[in-house]
C-alpha positions as a printed Julia matrix, in Angstrom:
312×3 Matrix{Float64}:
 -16.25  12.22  110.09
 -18.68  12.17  107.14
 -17.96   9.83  104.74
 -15.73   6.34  105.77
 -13.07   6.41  108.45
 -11.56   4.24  110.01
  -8.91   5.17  113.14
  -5.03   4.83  111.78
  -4.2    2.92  115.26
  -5.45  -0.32  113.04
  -2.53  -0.07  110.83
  -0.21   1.41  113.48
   2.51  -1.44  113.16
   2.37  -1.87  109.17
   3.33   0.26  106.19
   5.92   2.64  106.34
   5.34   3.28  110.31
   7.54   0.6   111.35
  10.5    2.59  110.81
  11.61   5.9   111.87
  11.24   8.95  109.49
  12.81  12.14  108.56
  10.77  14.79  108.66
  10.65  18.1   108.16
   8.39  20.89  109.56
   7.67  23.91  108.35
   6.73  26.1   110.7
   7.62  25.32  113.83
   4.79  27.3   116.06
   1.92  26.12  117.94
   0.86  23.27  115.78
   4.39  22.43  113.58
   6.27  23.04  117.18
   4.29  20.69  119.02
   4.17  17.69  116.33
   7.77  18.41  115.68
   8.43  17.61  119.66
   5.72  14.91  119.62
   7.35  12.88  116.65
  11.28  13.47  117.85
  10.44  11.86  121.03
   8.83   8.97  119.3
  12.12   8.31  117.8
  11.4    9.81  114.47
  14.06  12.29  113.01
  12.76  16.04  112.66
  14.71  18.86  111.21
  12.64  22.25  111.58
  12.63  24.71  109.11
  12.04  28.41  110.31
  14.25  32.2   110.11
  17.75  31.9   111.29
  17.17  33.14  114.7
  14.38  30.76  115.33
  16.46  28.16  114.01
  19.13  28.43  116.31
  17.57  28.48  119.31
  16.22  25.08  118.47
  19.44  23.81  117.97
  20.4   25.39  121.24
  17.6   24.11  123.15
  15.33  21.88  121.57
  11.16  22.55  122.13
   9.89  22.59  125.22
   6.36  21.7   125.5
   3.73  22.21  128.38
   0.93  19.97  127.78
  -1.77  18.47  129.91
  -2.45  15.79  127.25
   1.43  14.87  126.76
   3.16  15.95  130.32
   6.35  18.31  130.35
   8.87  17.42  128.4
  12.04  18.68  126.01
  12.65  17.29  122.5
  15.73  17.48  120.86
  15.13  18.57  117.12
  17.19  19.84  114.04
  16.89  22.74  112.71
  17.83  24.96  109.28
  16.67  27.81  107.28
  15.98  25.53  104.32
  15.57  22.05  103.45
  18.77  20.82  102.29
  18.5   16.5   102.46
  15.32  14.4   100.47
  12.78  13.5   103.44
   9.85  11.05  104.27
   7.88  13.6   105.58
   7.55  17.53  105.08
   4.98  19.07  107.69
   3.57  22.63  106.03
   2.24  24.33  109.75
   2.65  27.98  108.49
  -0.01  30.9   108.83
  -1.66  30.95  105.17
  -0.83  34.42  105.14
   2.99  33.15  105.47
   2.57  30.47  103.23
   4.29  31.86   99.75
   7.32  33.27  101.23
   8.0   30.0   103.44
   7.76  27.87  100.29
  10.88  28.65   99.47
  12.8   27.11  102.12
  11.5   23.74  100.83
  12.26  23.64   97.44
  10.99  20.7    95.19
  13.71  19.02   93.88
  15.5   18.74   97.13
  12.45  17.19   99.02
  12.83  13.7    97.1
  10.79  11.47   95.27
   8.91   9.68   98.06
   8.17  12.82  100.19
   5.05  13.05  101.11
   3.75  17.01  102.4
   0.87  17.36  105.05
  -0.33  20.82  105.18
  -1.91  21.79  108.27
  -3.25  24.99  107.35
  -6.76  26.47  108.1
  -8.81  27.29  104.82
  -9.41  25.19  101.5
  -7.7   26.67   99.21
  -4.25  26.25   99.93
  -3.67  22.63   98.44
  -4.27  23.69   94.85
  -1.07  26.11   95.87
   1.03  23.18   96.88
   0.12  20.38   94.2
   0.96  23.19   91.69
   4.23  23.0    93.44
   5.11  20.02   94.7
   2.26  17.51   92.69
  -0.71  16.03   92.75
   0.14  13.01   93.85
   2.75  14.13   96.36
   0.08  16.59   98.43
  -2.2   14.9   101.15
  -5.63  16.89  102.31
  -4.77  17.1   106.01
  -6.42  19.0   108.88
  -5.95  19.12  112.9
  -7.79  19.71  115.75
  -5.93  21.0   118.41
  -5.78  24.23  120.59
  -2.0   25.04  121.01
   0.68  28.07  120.9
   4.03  29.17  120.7
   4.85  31.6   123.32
   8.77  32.22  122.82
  10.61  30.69  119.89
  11.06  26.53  120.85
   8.08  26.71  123.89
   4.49  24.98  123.17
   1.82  25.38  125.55
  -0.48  22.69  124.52
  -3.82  23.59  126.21
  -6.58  21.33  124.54
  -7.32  17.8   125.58
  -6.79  15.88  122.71
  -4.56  16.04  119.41
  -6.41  14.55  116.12
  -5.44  14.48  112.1
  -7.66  13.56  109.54
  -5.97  12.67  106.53
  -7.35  11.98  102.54
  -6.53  12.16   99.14
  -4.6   10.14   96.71
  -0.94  10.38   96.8
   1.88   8.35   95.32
   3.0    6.9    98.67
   0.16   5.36  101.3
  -1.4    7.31  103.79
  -1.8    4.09  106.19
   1.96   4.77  106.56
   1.62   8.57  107.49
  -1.11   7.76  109.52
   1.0    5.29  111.56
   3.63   7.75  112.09
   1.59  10.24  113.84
  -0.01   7.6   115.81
   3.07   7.08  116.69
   3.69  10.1   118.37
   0.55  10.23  120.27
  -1.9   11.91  117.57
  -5.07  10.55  116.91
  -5.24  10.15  113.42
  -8.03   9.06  111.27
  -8.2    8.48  107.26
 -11.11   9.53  105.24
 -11.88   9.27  102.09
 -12.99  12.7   101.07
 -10.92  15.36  101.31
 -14.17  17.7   100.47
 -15.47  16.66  103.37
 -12.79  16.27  105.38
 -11.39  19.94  104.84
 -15.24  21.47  104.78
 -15.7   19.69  107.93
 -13.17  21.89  109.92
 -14.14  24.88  107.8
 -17.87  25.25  108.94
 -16.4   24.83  112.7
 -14.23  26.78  112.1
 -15.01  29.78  110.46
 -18.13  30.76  112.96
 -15.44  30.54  115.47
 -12.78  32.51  113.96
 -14.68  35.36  112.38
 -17.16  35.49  115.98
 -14.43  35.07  118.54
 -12.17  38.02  116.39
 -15.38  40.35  115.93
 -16.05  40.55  119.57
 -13.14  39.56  121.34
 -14.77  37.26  123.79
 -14.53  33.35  124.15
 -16.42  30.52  122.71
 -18.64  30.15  125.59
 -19.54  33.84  125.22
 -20.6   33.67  121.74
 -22.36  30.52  122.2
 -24.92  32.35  124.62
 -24.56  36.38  123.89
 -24.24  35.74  120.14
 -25.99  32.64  119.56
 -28.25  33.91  116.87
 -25.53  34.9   114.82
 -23.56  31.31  115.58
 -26.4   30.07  114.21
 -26.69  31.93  110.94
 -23.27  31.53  110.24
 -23.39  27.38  110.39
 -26.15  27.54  108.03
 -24.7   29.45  105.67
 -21.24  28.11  105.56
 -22.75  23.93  105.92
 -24.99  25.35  102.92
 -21.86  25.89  100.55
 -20.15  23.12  101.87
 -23.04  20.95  100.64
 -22.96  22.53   97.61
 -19.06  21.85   97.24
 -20.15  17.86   97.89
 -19.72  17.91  101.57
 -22.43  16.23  104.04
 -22.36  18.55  106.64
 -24.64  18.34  109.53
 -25.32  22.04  111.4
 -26.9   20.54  114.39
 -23.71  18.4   114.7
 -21.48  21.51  114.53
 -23.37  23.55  116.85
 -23.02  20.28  119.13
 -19.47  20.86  118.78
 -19.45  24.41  119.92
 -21.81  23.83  122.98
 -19.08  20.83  123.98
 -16.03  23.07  123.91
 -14.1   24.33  126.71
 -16.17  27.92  127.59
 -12.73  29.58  127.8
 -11.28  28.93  124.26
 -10.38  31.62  122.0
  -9.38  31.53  118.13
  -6.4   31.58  116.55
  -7.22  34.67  114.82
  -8.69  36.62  117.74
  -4.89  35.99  119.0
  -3.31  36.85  116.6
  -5.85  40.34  116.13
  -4.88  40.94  119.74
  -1.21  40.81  119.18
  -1.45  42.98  116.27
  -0.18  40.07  113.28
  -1.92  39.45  110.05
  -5.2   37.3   110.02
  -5.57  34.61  108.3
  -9.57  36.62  107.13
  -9.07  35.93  103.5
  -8.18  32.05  104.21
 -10.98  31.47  106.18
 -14.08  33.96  105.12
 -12.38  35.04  101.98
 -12.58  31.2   101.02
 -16.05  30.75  102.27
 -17.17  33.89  100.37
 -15.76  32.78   96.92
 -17.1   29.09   97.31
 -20.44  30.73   97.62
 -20.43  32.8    94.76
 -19.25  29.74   92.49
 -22.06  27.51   93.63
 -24.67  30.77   94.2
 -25.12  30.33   97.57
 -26.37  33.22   99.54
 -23.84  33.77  102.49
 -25.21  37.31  103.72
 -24.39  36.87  107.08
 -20.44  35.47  106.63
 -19.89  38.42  104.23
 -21.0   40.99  107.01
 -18.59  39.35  109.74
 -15.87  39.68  107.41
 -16.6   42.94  106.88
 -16.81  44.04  110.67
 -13.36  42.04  111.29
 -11.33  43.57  108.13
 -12.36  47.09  109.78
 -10.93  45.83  113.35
């Protein structure tokens, strides 16, 4: 992680992570589904927030997760159309493209004054959408690496290895005590100091991988070999405006990253483009594109991939 980091497992047993929490997630789907099961069965108290029908089947049944990384396993949960109770902890794991309209069911006054939100969302931009809403100080940069899905409201298939947060910013309440809390529950969580680079870090991953994997339908280790060229071009580009946003980004370090991932991974996006559901283009490229104009960096080749996929 550019910038310093140290891992959260330091501070595991201080802060606010030697009690339990209540927290609520937001989206309960591949990501907010699984850390919603993950943090329940550390002990922690988790109330999901989702549409009524999705709501009571979690009542019903709990999530049920399928995970090489974390074994089998059923966690009981909560579960309510809105938040309704102040919490520790409010989880944002929506689709950007979701993100207005799900705002609602957490509405500012009721989350309390020592609620902390952790958006999980792909993109930049979205933060400057929440701390509008919810504060500056109450809204921490987050972003997570993980590969899992929801395949039927309350089941996670958790198919990647490993399960990590980076966290930064500056909010009211310490991170060191967020961090603990999903180190509690099995995440690998580090803190950084730059939210810049922590959020452009993921970006310039993972927009090549997104707007590739979506544009020809084919897994990472396909595009790593057939469309290598154009993997290429697009980590220049997008590390280019990062750098220009104030982000050290390293392209030979990303490209590392795609020649060490599992050949048979596919995007979020080229899922959901599959399955017929919005895409989450304008988050991703959209954002990319408008970072380059403000800091006038040419981006000829994102622009044309965003292009192709909008046409899809």
């Amino acid at each position: 992680m550019p910038g310093t980091a140290h891992d959260a497992a330091d501070t595991a047993s201080t802060g606010d992570g030697s009690r339990p929490w209540t927290v609520a997630v937001l989206g309960p789907g591949g990501v907010g589904g699984l850390l919603a099961a993950l943090l329940s069965r550390a002990g922690h108290r988790v109330i999901c927030l989702a549409g009524e029908a999705t709501a009571q089947v979690l009542s019903k049944d709990g999530i049920r997760v399928r995970s090489g990384q974390f074994g089998d396993f059923t966690a009981t949960v909560e579960a309510d159309t809105a938040l309704r109770e102040p919490v520790d902890l409010c989880v944002v794991a929506v689709k950007h493209t979701a993100l207005d309209a799900a705002l609602d069911r957490v509405p500012p006054a009721v989350l309390g004054t020592d609620g902390l939100v952790l958006p999980l969302l792909n993109g930049i931009e979205h933060l400057d959408t929440l701390r509008r809403r919810y504060g500056d100080d109450r809204v921490a940069a987050g972003v997570i690496r993980v590969e899992s899905a929801r395949v039927a409201p309350g089941v996670i298939e958790h198919g990647s290895p490993f399960t990590e947060i980076d966290l930064a910013g500056k909010t009211a309440r310490p991170l060191t005590g967020l961090a603990a809390v999903l180190e509690s529950a099995g995440v690998r969580t580090r803190l950084a100091e730059s939210e810049t680079a922590v959020l452009w870090t993921k970006l310039a991953f993972l927009a090549p991988f997104a707007l590739l994997t979506t544009r020809y339908d084919a897994p990472v280790g396909t595009i790593r070999t057939g469309h290598r060229e154009e993997l290429i071009a697009l980590v220049g580009e997008i590390t280019a405006v990062g750098r220009a946003a104030g982000a050290p980004l390293d392209p030979d370090r990303i490209l590392a990253m795609y020649d060490a991932f599992p050949a048979g991974t596919r995007s979020s996006m080229q899922r959901d483009a599959a399955a017929g559901r919005a895409l989450e283009l304008d988050a991703i490229g959209g954002a990319v594109l408008r970072a380059a104009q403000r800091h006038g960096v040419p981006a000829p080749t994102v622009a044309r991939l965003v292009s192709e996929v909008a046409s899809l």
